[in-house]
Each structure stands twice: as C-alpha cells, then as structure tokens.
Backbone atoms as SQL, in Angstrom:
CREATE TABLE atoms (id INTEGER PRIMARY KEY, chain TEXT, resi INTEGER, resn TEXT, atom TEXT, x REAL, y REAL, z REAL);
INSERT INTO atoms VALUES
  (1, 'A', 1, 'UNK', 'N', -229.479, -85.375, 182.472),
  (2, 'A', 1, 'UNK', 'CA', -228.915, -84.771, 181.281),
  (3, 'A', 1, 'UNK', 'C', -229.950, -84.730, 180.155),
  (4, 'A', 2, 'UNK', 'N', -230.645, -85.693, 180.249),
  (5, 'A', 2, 'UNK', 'CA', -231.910, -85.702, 179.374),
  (6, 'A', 2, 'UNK', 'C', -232.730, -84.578, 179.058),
  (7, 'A', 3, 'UNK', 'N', -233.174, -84.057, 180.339),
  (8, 'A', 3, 'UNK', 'CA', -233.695, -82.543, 180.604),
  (9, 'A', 3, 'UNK', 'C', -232.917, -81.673, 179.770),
  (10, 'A', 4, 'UNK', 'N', -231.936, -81.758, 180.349),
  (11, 'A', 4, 'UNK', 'CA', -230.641, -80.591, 179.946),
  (12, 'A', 4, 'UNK', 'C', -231.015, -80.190, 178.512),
  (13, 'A', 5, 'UNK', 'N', -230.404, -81.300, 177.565),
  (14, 'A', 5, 'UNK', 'CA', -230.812, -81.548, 176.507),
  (15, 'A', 5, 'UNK', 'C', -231.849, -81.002, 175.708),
  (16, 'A', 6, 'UNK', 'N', -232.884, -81.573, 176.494),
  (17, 'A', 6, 'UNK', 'CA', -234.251, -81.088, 176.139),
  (18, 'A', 6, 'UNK', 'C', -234.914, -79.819, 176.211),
  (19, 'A', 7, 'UNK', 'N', -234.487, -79.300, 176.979),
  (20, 'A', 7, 'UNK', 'CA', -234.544, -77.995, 176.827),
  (21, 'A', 7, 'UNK', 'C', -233.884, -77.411, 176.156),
  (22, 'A', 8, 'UNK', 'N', -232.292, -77.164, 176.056),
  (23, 'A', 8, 'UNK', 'CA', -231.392, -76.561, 175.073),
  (24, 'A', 8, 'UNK', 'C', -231.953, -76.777, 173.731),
  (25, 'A', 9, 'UNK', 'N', -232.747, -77.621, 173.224),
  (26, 'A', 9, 'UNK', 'CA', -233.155, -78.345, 171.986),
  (27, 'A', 9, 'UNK', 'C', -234.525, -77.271, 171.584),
  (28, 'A', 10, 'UNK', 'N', -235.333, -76.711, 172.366),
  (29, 'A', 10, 'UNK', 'CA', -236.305, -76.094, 172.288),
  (30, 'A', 10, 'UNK', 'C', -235.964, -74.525, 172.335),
  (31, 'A', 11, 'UNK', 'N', -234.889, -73.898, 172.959),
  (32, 'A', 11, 'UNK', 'CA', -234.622, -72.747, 172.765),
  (33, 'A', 11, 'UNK', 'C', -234.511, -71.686, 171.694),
  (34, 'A', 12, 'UNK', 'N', -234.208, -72.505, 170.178),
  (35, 'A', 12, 'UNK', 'CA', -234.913, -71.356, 169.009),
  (36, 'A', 12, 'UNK', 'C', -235.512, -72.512, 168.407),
  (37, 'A', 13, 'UNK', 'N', -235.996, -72.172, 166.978),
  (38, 'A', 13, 'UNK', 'CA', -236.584, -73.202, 165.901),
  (39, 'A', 13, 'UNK', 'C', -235.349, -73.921, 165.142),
  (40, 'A', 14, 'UNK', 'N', -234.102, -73.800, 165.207),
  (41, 'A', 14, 'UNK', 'CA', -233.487, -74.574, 164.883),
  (42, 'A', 14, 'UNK', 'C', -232.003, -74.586, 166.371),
  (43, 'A', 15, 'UNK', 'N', -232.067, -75.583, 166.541),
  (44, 'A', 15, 'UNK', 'CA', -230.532, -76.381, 167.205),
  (45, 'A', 15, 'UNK', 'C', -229.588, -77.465, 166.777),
  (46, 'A', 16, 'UNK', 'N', -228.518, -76.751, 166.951),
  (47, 'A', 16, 'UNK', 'CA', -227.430, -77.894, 166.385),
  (48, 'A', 16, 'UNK', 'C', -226.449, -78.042, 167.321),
  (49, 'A', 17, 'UNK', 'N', -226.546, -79.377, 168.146),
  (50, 'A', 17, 'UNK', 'CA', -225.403, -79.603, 168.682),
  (51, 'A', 17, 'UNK', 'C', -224.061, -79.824, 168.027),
  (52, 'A', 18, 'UNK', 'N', -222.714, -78.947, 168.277),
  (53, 'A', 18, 'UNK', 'CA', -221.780, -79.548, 167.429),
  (54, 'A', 18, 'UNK', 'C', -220.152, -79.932, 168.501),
  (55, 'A', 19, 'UNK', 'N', -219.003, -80.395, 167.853),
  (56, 'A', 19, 'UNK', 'CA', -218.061, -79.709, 168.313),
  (57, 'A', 19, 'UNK', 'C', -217.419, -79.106, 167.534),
  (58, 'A', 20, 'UNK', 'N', -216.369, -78.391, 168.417),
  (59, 'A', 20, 'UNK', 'CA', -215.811, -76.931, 167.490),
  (60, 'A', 20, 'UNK', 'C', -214.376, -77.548, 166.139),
  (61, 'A', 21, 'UNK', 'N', -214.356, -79.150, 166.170),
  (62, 'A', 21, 'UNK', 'CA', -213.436, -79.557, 165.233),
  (63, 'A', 21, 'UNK', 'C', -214.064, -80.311, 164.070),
  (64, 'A', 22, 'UNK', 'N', -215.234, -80.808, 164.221),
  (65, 'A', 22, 'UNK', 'CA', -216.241, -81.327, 163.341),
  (66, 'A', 22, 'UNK', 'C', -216.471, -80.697, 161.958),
  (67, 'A', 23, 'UNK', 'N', -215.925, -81.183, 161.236),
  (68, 'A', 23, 'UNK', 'CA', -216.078, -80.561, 160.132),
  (69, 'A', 23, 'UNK', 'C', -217.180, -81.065, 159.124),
  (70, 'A', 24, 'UNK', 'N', -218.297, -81.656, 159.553),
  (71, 'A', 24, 'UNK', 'CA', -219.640, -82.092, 159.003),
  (72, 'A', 24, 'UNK', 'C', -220.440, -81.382, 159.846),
  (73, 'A', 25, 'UNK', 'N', -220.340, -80.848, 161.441),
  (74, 'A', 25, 'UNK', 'CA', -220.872, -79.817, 161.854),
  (75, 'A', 25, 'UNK', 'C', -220.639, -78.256, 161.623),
  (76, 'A', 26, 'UNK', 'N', -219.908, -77.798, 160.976),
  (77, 'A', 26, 'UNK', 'CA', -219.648, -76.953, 160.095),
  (78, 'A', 26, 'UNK', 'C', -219.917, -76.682, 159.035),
  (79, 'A', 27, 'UNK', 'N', -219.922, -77.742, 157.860),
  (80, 'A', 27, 'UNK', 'CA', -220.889, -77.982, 156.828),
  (81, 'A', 27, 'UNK', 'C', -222.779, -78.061, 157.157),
  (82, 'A', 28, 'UNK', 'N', -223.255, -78.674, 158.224),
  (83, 'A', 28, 'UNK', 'CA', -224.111, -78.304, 158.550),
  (84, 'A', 28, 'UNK', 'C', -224.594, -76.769, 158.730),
  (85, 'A', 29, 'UNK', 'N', -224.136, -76.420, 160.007),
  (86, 'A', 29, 'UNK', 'CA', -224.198, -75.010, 160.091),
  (87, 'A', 29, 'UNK', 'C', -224.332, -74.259, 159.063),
  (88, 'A', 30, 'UNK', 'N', -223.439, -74.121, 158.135),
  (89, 'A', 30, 'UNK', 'CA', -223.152, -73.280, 157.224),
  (90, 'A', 30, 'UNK', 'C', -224.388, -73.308, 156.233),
  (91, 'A', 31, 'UNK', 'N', -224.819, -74.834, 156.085),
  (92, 'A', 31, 'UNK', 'CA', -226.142, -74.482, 155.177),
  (93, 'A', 31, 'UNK', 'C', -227.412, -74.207, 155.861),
  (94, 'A', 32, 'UNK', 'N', -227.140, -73.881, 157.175),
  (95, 'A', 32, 'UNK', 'CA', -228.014, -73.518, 157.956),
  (96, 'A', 32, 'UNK', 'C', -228.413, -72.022, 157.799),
  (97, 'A', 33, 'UNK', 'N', -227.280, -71.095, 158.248),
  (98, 'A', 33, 'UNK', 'CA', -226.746, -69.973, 157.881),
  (99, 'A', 33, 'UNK', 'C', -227.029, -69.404, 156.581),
  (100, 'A', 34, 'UNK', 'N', -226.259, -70.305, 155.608),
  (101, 'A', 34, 'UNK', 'CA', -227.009, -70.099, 154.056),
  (102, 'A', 34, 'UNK', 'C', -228.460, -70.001, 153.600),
  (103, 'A', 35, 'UNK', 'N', -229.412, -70.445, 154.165),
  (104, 'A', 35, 'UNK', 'CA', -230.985, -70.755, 154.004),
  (105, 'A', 35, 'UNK', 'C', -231.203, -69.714, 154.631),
  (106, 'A', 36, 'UNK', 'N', -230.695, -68.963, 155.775),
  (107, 'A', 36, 'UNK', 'CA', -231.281, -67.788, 156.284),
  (108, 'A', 36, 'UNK', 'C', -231.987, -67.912, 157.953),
  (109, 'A', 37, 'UNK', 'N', -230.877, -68.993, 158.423),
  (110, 'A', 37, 'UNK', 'CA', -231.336, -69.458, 159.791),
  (111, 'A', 37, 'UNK', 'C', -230.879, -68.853, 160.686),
  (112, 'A', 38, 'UNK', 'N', -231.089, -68.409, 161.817),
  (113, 'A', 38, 'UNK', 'CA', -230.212, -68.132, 163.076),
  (114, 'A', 38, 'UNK', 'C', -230.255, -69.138, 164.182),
  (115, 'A', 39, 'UNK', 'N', -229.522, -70.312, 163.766),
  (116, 'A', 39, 'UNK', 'CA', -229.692, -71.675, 164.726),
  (117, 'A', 39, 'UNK', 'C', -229.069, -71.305, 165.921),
  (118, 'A', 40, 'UNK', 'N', -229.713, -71.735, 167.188),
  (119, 'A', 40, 'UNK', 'CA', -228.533, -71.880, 167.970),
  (120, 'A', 40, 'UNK', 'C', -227.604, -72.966, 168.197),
  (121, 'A', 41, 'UNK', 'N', -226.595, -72.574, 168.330),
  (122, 'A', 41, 'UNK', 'CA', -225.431, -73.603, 168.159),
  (123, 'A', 41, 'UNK', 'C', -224.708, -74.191, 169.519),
  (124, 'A', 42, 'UNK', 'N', -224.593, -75.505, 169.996),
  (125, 'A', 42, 'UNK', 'CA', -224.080, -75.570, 171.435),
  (126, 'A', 42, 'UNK', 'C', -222.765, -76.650, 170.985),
  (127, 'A', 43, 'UNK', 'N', -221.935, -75.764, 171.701),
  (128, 'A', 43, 'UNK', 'CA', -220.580, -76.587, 171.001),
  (129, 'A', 43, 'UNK', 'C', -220.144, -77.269, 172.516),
  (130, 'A', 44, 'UNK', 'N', -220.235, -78.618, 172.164),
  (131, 'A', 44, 'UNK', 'CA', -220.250, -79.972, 173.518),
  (132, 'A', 44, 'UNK', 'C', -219.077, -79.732, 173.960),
  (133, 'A', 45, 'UNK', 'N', -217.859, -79.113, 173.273),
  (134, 'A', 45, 'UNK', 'CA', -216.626, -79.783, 173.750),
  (135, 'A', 45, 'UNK', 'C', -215.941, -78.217, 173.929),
  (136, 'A', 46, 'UNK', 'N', -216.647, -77.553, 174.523),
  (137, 'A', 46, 'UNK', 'CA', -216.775, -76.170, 175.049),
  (138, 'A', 46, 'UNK', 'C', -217.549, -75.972, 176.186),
  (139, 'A', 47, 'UNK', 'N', -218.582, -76.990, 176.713),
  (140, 'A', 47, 'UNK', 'CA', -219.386, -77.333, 177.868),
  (141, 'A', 47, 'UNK', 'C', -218.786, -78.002, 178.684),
  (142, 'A', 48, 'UNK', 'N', -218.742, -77.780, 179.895),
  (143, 'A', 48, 'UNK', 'CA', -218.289, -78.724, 180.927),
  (144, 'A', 48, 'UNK', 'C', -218.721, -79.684, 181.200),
  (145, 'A', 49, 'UNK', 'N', -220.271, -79.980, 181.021),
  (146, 'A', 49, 'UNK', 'CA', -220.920, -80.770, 180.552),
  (147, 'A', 49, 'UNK', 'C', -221.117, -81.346, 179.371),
  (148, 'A', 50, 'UNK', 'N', -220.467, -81.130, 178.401),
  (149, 'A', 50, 'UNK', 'CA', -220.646, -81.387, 176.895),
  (150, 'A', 50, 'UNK', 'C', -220.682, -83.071, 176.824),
  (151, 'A', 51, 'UNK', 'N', -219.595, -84.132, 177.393),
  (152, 'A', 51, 'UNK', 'CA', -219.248, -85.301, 177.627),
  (153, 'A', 51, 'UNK', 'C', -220.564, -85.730, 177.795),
  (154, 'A', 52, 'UNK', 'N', -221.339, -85.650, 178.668),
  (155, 'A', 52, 'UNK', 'CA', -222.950, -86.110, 179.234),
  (156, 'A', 52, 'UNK', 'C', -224.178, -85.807, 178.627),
  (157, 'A', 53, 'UNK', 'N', -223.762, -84.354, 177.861),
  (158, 'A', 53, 'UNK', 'CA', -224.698, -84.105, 176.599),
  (159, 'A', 53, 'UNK', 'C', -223.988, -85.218, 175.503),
  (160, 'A', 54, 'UNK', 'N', -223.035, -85.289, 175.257),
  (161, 'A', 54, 'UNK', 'CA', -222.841, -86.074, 173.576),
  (162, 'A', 54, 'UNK', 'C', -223.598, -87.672, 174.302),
  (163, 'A', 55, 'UNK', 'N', -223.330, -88.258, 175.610),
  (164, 'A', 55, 'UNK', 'CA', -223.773, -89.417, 175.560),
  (165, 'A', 55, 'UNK', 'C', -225.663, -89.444, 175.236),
  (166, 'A', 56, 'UNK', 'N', -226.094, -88.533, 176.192),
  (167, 'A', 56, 'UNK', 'CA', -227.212, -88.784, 175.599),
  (168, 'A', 56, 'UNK', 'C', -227.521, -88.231, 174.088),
  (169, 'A', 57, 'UNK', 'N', -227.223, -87.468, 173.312),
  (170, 'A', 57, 'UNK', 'CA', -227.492, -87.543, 171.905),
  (171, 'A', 57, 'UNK', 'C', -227.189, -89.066, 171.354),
  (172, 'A', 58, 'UNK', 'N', -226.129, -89.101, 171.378),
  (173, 'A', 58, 'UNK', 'CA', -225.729, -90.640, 171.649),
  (174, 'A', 58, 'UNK', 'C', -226.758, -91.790, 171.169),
  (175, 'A', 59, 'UNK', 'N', -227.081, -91.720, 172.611),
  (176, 'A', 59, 'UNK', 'CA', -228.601, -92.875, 172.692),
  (177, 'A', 59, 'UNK', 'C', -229.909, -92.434, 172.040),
  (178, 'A', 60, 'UNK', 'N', -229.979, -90.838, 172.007),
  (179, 'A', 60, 'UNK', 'CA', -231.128, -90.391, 170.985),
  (180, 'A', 60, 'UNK', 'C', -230.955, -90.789, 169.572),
  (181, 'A', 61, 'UNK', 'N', -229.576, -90.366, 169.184),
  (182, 'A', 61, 'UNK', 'CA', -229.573, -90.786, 167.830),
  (183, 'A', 61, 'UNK', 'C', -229.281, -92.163, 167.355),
  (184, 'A', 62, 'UNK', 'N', -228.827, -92.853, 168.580),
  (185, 'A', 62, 'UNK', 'CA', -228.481, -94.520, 168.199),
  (186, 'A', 62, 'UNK', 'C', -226.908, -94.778, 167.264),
  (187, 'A', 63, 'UNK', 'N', -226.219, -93.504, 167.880),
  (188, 'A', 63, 'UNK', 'CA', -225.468, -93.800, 166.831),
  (189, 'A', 63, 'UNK', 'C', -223.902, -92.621, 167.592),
  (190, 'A', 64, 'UNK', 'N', -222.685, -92.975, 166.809),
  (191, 'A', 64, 'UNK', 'CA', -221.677, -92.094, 168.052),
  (192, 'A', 64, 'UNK', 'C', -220.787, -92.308, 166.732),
  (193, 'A', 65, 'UNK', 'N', -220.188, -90.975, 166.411),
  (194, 'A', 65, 'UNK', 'CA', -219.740, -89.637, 166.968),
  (195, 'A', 65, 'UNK', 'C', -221.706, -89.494, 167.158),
  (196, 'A', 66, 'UNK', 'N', -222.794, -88.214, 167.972),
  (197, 'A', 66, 'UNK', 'CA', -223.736, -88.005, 167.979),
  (198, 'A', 66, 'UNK', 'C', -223.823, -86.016, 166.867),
  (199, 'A', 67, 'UNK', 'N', -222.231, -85.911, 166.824),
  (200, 'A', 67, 'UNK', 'CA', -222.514, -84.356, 166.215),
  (201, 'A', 67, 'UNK', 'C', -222.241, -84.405, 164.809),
  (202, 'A', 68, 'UNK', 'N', -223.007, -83.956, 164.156),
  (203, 'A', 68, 'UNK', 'CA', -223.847, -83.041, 164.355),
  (204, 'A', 68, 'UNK', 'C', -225.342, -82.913, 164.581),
  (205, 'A', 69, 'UNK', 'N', -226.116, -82.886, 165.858),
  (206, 'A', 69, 'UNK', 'CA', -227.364, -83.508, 166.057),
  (207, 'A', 69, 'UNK', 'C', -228.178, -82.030, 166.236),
  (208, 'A', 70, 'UNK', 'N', -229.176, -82.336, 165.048),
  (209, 'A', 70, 'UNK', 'CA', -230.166, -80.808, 164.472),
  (210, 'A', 70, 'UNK', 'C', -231.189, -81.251, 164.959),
  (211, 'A', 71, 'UNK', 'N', -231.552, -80.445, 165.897),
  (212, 'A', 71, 'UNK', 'CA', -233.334, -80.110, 166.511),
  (213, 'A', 71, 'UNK', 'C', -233.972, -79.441, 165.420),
  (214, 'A', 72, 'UNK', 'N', -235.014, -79.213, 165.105),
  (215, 'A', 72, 'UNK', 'CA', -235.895, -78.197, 164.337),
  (216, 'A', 72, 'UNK', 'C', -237.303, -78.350, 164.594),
  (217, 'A', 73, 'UNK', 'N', -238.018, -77.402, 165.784),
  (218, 'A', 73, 'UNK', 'CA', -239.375, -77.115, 165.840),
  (219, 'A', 73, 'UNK', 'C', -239.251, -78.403, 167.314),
  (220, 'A', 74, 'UNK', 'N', -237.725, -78.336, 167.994),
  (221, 'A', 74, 'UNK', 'CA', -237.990, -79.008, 168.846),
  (222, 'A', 74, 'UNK', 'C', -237.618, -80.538, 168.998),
  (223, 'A', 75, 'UNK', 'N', -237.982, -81.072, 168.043),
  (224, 'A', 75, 'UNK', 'CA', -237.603, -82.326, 167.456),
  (225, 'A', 75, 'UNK', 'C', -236.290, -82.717, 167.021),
  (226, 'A', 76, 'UNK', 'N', -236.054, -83.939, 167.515),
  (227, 'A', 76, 'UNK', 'CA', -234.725, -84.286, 167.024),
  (228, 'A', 76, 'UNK', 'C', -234.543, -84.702, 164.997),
  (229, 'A', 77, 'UNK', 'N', -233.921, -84.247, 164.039),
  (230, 'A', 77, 'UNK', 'CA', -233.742, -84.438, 163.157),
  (231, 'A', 77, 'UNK', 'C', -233.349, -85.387, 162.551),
  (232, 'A', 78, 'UNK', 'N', -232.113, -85.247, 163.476),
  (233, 'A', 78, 'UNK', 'CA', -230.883, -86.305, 162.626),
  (234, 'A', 78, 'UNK', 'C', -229.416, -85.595, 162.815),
  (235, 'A', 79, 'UNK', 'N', -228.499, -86.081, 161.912),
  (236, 'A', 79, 'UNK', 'CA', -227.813, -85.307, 161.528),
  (237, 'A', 79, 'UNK', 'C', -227.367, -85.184, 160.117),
  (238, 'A', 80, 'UNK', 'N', -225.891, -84.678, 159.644),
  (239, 'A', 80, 'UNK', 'CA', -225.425, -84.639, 158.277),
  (240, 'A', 80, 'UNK', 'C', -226.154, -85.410, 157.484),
  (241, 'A', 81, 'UNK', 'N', -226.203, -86.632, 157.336),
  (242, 'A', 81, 'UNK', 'CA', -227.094, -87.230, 155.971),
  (243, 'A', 81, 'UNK', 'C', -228.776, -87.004, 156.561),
  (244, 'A', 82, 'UNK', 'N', -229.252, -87.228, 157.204),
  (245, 'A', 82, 'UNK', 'CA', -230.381, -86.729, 156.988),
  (246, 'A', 82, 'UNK', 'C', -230.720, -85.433, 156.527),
  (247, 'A', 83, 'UNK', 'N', -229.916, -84.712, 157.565),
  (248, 'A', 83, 'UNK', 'CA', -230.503, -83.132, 156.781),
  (249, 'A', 83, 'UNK', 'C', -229.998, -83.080, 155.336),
  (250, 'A', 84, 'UNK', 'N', -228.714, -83.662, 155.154),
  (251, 'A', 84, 'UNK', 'CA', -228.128, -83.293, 153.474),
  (252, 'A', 84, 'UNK', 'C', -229.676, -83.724, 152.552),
  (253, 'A', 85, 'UNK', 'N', -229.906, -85.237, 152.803),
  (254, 'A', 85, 'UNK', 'CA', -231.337, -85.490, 152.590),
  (255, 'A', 85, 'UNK', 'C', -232.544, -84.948, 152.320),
  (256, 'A', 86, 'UNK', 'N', -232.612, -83.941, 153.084),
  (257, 'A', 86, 'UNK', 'CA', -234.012, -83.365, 153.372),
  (258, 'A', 86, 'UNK', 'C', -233.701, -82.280, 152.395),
  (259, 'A', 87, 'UNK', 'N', -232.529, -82.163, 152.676),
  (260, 'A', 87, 'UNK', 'CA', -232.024, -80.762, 151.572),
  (261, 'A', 87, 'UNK', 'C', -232.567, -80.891, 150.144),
  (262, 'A', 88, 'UNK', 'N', -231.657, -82.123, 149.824),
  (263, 'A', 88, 'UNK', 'CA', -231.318, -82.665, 148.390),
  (264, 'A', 88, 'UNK', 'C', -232.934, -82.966, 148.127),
  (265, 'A', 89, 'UNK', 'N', -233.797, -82.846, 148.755),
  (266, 'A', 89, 'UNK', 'CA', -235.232, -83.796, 148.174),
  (267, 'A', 89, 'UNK', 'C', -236.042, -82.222, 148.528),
  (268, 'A', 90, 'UNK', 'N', -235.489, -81.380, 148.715),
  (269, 'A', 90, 'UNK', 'CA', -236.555, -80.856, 148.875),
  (270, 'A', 90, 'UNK', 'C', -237.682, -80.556, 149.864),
  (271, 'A', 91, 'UNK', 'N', -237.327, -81.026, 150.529),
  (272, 'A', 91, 'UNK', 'CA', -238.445, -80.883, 152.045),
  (273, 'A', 91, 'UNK', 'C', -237.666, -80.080, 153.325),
  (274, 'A', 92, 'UNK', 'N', -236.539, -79.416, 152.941),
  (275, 'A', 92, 'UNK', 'CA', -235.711, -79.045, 154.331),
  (276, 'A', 92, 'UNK', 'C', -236.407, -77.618, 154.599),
  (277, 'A', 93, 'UNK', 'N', -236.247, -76.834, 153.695),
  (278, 'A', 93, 'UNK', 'CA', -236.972, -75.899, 153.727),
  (279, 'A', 93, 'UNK', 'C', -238.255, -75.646, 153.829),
  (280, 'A', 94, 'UNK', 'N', -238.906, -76.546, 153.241),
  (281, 'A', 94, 'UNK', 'CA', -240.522, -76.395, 153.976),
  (282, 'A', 94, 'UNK', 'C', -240.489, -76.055, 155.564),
  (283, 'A', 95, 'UNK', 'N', -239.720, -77.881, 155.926),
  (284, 'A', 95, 'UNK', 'CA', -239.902, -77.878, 157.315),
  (285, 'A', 95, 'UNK', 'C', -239.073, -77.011, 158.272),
  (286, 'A', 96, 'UNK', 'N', -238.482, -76.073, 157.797),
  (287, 'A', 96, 'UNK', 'CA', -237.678, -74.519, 158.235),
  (288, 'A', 96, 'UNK', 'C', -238.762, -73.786, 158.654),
  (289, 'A', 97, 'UNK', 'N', -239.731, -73.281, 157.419),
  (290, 'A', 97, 'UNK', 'CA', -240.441, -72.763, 157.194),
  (291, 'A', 97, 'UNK', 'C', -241.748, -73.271, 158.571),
  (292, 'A', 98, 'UNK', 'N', -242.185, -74.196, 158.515),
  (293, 'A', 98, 'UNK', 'CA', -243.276, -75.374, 159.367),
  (294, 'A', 98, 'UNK', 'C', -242.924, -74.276, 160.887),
  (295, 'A', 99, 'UNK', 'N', -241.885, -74.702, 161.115),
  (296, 'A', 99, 'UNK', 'CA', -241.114, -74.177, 162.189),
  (297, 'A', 99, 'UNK', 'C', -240.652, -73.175, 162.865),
  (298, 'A', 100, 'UNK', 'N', -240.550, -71.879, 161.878),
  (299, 'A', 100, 'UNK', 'CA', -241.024, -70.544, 162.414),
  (300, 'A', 100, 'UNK', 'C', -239.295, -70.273, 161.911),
  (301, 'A', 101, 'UNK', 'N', -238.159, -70.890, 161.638),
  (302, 'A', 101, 'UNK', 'CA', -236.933, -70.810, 161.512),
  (303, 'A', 101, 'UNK', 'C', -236.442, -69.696, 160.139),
  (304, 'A', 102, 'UNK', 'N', -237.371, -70.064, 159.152),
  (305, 'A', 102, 'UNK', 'CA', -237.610, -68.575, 158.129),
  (306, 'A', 102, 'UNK', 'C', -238.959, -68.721, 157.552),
  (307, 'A', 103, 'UNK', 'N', -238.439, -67.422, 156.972),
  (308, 'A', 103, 'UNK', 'CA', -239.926, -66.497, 156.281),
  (309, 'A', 103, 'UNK', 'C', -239.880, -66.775, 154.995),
  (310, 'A', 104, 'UNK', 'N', -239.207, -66.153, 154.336),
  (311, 'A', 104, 'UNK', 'CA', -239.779, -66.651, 152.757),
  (312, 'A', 104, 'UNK', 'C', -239.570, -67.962, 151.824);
C-alpha cells in the first residue's frame, strides 16, 4: 500500500487525500482551489482500498483521523494545521509556486 500511496502522491504538484465527510478536508481543498490549484483529490472512503490507504497515511503522518493528508512537489506536507500554517506565515504559496502547482 505504501507504493500505492506513493505514487498517487506524485501524480500532479499538489495531492490531497480526503474523505468525502471531512469537513477540514474541504476547507483544505477549497483554499487549494482558491490559490489557483488543480489538486488532485483521492477520496479514501470512495476507494475500495481507501481503509489501507488511510492506515498508511496513518503511520506517515503519525497521527489518525490521517485526512486531510497534502502532498506538494511529491512530498508529504501535513495536513489542516500545517498547511493553515504555511498559509498564515506566508510560505504556502511560494512552495505552490517551488512546485510547478501555480504561476503567478
């Protein structure tokens, strides 16, 4: 599942694992969307596999619920407070930008 993962994670410059009732993965998204992103979005609890993806985010992020878990440029992020973080300080958009995720 690791693989799995890992690849789905590399498929655009931004990924967000979510599920479709999460309403901090929605707030994510949305300021994703807002900045001018076209993330791809993999909603776990819409996968048949989703259960085996959330465990390993899980253990990536050290931490459970694991959604909303944001790749960007490949890399695992974080989720909601980090990115709110990165937002609020100023560095989210650079590293959008770093990443090929937008242009101006």
């Amino acid at each position: 599942m690791a693989e799995r993962v890992s690849r789905l994670s590399t498929e655009k410059a931004v990924v967000i694992f979510t599920t479709s009732q999460c309403p901090m993965c929605h707030t994510v998204s949305s300021l994703f969307y807002e900045l001018g992103v076209c993330a791809a979005v993999h909603e776990l609890d819409k996968d048949p596999r989703g259960r085996e993806m959330e465990r390993e985010l899980a253990r990536r992020l050290g931490r459970a619920p694991p959604v909303p878990a944001v790749f960007i440029g490949g890399k695992l992020v974080g989720s909601t407070d980090k990115i709110m973080s990165l937002h609020l300080a100023g560095k989210l958009v650079p590293m959008l930008k770093g990443a090929g995720a937008i242009w101006l």
